[in-house]
C-alpha positions as CSV (number, residue, x, y, z in Angstrom):
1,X,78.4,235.5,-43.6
2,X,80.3,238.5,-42.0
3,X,80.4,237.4,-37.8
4,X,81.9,239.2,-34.7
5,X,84.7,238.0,-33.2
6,X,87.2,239.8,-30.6
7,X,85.0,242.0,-29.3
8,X,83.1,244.2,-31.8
9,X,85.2,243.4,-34.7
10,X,83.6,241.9,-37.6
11,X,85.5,238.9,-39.8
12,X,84.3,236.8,-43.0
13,X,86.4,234.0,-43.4
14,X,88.3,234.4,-40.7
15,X,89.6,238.0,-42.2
16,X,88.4,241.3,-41.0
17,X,86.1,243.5,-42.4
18,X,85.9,247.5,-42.6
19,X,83.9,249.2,-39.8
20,X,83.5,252.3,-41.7
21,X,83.2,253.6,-45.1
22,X,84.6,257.4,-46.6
23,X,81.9,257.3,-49.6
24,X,82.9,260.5,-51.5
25,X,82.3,262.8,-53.4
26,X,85.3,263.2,-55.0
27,X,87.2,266.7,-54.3
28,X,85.3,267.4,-51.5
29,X,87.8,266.5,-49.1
30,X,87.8,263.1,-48.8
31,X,92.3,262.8,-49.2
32,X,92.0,264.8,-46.9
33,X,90.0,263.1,-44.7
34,X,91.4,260.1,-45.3
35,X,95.0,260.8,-44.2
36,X,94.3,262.9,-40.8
37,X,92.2,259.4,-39.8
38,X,95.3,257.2,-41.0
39,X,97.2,259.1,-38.4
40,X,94.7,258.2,-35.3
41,X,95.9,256.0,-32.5
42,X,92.8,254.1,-32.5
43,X,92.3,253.9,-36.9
44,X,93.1,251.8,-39.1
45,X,92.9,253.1,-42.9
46,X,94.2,250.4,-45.6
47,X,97.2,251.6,-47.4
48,X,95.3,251.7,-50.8
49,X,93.2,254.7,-50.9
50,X,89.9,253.7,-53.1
51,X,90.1,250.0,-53.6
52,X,86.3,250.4,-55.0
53,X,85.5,246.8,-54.3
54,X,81.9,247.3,-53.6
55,X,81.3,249.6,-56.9
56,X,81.3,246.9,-59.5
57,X,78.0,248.5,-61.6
58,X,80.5,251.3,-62.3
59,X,83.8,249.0,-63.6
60,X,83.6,249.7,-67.1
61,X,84.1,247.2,-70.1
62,X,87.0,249.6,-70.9
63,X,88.8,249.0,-67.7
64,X,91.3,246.0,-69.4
65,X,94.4,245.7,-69.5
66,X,97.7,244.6,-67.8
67,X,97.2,246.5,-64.5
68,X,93.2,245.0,-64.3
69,X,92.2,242.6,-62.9
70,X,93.4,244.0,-59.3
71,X,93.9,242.1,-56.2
72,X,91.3,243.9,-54.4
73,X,88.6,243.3,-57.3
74,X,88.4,239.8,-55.5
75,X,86.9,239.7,-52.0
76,X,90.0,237.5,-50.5
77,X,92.4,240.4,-52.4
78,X,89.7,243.1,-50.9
79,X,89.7,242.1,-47.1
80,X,93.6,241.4,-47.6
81,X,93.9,245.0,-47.4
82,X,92.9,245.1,-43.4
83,X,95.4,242.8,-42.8
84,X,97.6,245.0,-40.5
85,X,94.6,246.5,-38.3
86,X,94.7,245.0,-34.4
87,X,91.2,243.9,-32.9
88,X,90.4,247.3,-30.7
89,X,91.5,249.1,-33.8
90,X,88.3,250.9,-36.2
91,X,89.0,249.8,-39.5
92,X,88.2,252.2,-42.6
93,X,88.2,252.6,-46.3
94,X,88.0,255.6,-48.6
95,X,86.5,255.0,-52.0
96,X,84.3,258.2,-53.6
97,X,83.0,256.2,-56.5
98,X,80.6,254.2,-53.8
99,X,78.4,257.3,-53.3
100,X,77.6,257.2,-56.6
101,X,77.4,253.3,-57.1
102,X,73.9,251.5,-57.1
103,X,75.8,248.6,-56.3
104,X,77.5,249.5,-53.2
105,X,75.8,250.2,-50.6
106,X,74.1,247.2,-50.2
107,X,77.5,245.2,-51.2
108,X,78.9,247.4,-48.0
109,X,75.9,245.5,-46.1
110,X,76.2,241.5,-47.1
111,X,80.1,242.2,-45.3
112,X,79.3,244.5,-42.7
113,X,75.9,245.5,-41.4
114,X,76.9,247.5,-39.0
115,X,78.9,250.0,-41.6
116,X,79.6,253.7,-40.4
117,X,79.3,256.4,-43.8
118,X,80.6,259.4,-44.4
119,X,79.8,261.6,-47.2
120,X,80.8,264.9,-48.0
121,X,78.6,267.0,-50.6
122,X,79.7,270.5,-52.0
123,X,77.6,273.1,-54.1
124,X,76.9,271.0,-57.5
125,X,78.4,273.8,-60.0
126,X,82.1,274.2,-58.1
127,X,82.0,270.4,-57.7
128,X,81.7,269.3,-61.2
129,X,84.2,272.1,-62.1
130,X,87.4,271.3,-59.9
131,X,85.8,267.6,-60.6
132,X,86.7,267.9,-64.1
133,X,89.6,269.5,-64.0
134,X,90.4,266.2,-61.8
135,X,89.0,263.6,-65.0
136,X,91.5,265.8,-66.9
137,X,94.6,265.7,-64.8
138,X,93.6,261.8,-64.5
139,X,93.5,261.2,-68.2
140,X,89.5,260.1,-68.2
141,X,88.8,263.3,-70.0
142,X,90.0,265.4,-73.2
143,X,87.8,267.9,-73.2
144,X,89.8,270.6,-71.4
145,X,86.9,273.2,-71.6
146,X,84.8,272.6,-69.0
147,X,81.3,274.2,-70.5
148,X,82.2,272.0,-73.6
149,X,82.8,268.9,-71.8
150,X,79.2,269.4,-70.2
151,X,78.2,269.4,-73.2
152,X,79.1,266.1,-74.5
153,X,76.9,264.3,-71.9
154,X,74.4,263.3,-74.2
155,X,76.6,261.9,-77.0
156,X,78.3,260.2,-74.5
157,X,75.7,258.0,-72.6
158,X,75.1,257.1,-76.6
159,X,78.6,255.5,-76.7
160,X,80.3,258.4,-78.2
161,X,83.1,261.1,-77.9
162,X,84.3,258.9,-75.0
163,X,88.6,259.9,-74.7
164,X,90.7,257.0,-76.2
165,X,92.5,256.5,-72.4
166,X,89.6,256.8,-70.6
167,X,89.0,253.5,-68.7
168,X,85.7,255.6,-66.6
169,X,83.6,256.7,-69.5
170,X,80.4,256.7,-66.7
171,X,82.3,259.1,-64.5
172,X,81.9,261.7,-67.5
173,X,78.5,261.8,-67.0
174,X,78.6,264.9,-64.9
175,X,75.0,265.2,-63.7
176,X,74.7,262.2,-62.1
177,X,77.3,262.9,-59.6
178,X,75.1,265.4,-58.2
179,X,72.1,263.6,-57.7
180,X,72.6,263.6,-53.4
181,X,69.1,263.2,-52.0
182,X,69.2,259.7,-54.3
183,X,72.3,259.4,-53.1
184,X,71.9,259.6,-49.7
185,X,68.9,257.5,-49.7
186,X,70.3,255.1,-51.0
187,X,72.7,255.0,-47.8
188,X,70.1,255.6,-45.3
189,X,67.6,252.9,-46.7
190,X,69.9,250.0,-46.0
191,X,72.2,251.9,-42.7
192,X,69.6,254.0,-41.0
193,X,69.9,257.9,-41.1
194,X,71.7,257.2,-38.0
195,X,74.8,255.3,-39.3
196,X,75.7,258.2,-42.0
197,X,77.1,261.1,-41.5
198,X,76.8,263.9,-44.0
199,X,79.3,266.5,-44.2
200,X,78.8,269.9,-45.8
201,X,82.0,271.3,-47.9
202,X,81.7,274.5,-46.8
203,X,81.5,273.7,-43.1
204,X,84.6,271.5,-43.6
205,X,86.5,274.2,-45.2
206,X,85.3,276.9,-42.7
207,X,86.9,274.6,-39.7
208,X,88.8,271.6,-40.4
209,X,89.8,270.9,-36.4
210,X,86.0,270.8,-35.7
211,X,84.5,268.9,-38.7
212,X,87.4,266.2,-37.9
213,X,86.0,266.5,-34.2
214,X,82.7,265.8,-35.3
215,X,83.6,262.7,-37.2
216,X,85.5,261.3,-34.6
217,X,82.7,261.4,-32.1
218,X,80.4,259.9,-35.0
219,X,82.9,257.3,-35.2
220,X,83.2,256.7,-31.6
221,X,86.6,257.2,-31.0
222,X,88.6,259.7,-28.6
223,X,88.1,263.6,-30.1
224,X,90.7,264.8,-28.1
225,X,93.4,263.0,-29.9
226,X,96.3,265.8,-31.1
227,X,96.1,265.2,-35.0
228,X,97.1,267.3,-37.5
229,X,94.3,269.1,-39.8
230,X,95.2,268.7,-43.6
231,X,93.9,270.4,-46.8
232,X,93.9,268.6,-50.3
233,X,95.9,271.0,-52.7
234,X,94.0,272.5,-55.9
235,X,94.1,270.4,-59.1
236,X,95.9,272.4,-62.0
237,X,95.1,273.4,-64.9
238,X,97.6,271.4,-67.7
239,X,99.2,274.0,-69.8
240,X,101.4,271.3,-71.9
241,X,99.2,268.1,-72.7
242,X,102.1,266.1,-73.9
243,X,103.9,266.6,-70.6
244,X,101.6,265.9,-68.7
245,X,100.7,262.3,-70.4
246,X,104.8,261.9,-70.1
247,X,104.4,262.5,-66.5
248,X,102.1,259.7,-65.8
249,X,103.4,257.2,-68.1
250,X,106.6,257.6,-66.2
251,X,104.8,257.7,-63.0
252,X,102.9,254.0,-64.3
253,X,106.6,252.6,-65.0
254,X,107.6,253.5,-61.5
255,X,105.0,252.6,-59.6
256,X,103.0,249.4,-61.7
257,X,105.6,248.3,-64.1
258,X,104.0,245.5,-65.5
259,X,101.0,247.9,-66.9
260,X,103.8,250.4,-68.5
261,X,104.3,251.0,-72.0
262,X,107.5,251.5,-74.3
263,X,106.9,255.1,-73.7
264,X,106.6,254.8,-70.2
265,X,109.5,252.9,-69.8
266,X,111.7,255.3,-71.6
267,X,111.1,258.4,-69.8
268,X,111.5,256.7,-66.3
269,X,114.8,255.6,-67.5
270,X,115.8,259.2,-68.7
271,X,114.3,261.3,-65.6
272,X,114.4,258.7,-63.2
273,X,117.9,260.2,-61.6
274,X,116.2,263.9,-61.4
275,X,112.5,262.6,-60.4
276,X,114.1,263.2,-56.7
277,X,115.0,266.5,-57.5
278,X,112.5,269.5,-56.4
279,X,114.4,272.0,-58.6
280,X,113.4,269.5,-61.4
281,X,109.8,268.7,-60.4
282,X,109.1,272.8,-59.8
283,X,110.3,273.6,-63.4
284,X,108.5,270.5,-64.9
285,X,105.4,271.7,-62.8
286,X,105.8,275.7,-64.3
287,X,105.9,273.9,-68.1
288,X,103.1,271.3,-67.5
289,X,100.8,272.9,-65.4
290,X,99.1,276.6,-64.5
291,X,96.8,278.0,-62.4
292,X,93.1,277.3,-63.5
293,X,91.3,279.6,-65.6
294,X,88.4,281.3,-64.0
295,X,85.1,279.6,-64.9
296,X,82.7,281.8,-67.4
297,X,80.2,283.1,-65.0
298,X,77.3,282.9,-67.2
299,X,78.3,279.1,-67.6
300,X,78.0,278.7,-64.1
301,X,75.5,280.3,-63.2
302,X,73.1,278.5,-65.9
303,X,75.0,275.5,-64.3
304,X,73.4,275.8,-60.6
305,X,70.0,276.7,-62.5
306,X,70.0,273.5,-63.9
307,X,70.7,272.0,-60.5
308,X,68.6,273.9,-58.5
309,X,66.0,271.4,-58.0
310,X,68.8,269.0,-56.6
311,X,70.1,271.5,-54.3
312,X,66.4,272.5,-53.2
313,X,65.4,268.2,-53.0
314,X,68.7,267.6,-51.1
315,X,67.6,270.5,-48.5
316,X,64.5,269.2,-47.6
317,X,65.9,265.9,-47.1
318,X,68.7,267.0,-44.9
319,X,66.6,269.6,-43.0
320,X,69.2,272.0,-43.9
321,X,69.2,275.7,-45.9
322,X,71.6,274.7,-49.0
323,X,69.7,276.5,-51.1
324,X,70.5,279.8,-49.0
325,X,74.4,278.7,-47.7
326,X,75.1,277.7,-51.5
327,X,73.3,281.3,-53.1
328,X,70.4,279.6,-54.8
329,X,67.9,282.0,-53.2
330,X,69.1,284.5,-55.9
331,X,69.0,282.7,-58.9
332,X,65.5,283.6,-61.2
């Protein structure tokens, strides 16, 4: 049982526990988020962004392997994380997959009770786009065009067309990322509407300073504190599919050597003396990588009809106009 100790921090076993909780979504901010509150005086963020201890209905029976089980898949390995953080410090977490996890929030609640969340939530259509372009970049997805990839939802909650790497088949079930009214409620159910802070994408991109204001005064720490305001770069498009997986099975030798390959190992060894270089990284990027191709309007557009009924649910539930902020209001 979680109990306070040295002043208003909470410890299980003598460890201490996380005071607040970045939930997600995914590329909605929440890096970003993440590292202007690692810089705050009164903060402390664990070094591993997204340990995901709390989501364990979505670890999949494909994630196996030399690099599983992790450390912080353990709650001893998990709490080890807040080792560092001093007793007047806030301690937080960032981990997207918990919005989405049926699991978490009440796993958040067994260890701390008194949990802070943040989520961030950004028109469904843009969100599952740079969202995929994300599951690409990571190697959970091999469907490169988006509309297609959509597409597949079906065959893949049957077991099928699920990528050969991909150790996150659930995450390529696009729709249910933007379920947020269930989402929420899930949060608000077991913390109180009063103990979750919702963020709006489009607010956050609109003013940085003042959205970062606002969740320091949620969080109860000093808003005045000089930090400085961060925006998480675009995901790319992958022009060269083969460099790209060379990139990150060098990338797996160098950083988690045990869970590298052959493969792996040899292209560390060869690139390892230029990996510093940035004239070698920016002509690796030009090869690999391009700009995004614009989405097919049509596609996108049939996209937010199917999720107007989420965006119409999640704005009675907030109180809020997304249905106008977000251009629903003109859709037939």
């Amino acid at each position: 049982m979680p109990v306070r100790e040295k002043g208003s921090a909470t410890y299980v076993s003598g460890k201490r526990v996380p005071d607040f909780f970045i939930v997600g979504h995914a590329k909605c901010g929440t890096t970003a988020l993440y590292y202007m509150l690692k810089e705050h005086p009164q903060i402390f963020m664990c070094d591993v962004k997204e340990p995901r201890y709390f989501n364990t209905d979505l670890r999949s029976r494909f994630e196996v392997g030399k690099a599983t089980p992790k450390p912080q898949h353990t709650l001893d390995g998990y709490l080890s994380l807040f080792a560092g953080a001093d007793a007047d410090e806030l301690v937080g977490e960032a981990s997207p997959q918990y919005i989405r996890s049926l699991d978490a929030p009440r796993g958040i609640a067994e260890v701390q009770p008194d949990a802070r969340i943040i989520a961030i939530l950004r028109e469904p259509a843009s969100f599952l786009r740079s969202f995929h372009l994300q599951m690409v970049s990571s190697n959970v997805e091999d469907e490169r065009d988006f509309q297609k990839a959509i597409g597949l939802e079906q065959a893949r909650r049957e077991g099928k067309r699920i990528p050969r790497r991909s150790h996150h088949p659930d995450a390529l079930l696009y729709s249910e990322h933007v379920r947020y009214a269930e989402q929420l409620r899930r949060y608000h159910d077991v913390f109180g509407a009063e103990n979750v802070l919702t963020l709006i994408y489009d607010d956050y991109r609109r003013d940085n300073e003042e959205t970062l204001r606002r969740v320091l005064r949620f969080l109860d720490v000093d808003d005045t504190v000089e930090l400085d305001t961060l925006d998480t770069k675009p995901v790319k498009a992958i022009r060269s599919p083969q460099l790209h997986h060379l990139a990150n099975a060098a990338r797996t030798a160098r950083t988690n050597p045990d869970a590298a390959g052959p493969l792996g190992r040899t292209v560390n060894a060869l690139t390892s003396k230029l990996a510093g270089s940035t004239a070698f990284k920016t002509q690796w990027r030009r090869v690999a990588y391009r700009a995004p191709n614009e989405p097919d309007e049509k596609f996108m557009v049939e996209l937010r009809r199917r999720s107007k009924g989420e965006v119409v649910a999640l704005s009675e539930y907030l109180g809020r106009d997304l249905v106008t902020l977000w251009g629903y209001d003109s859709l037939d």
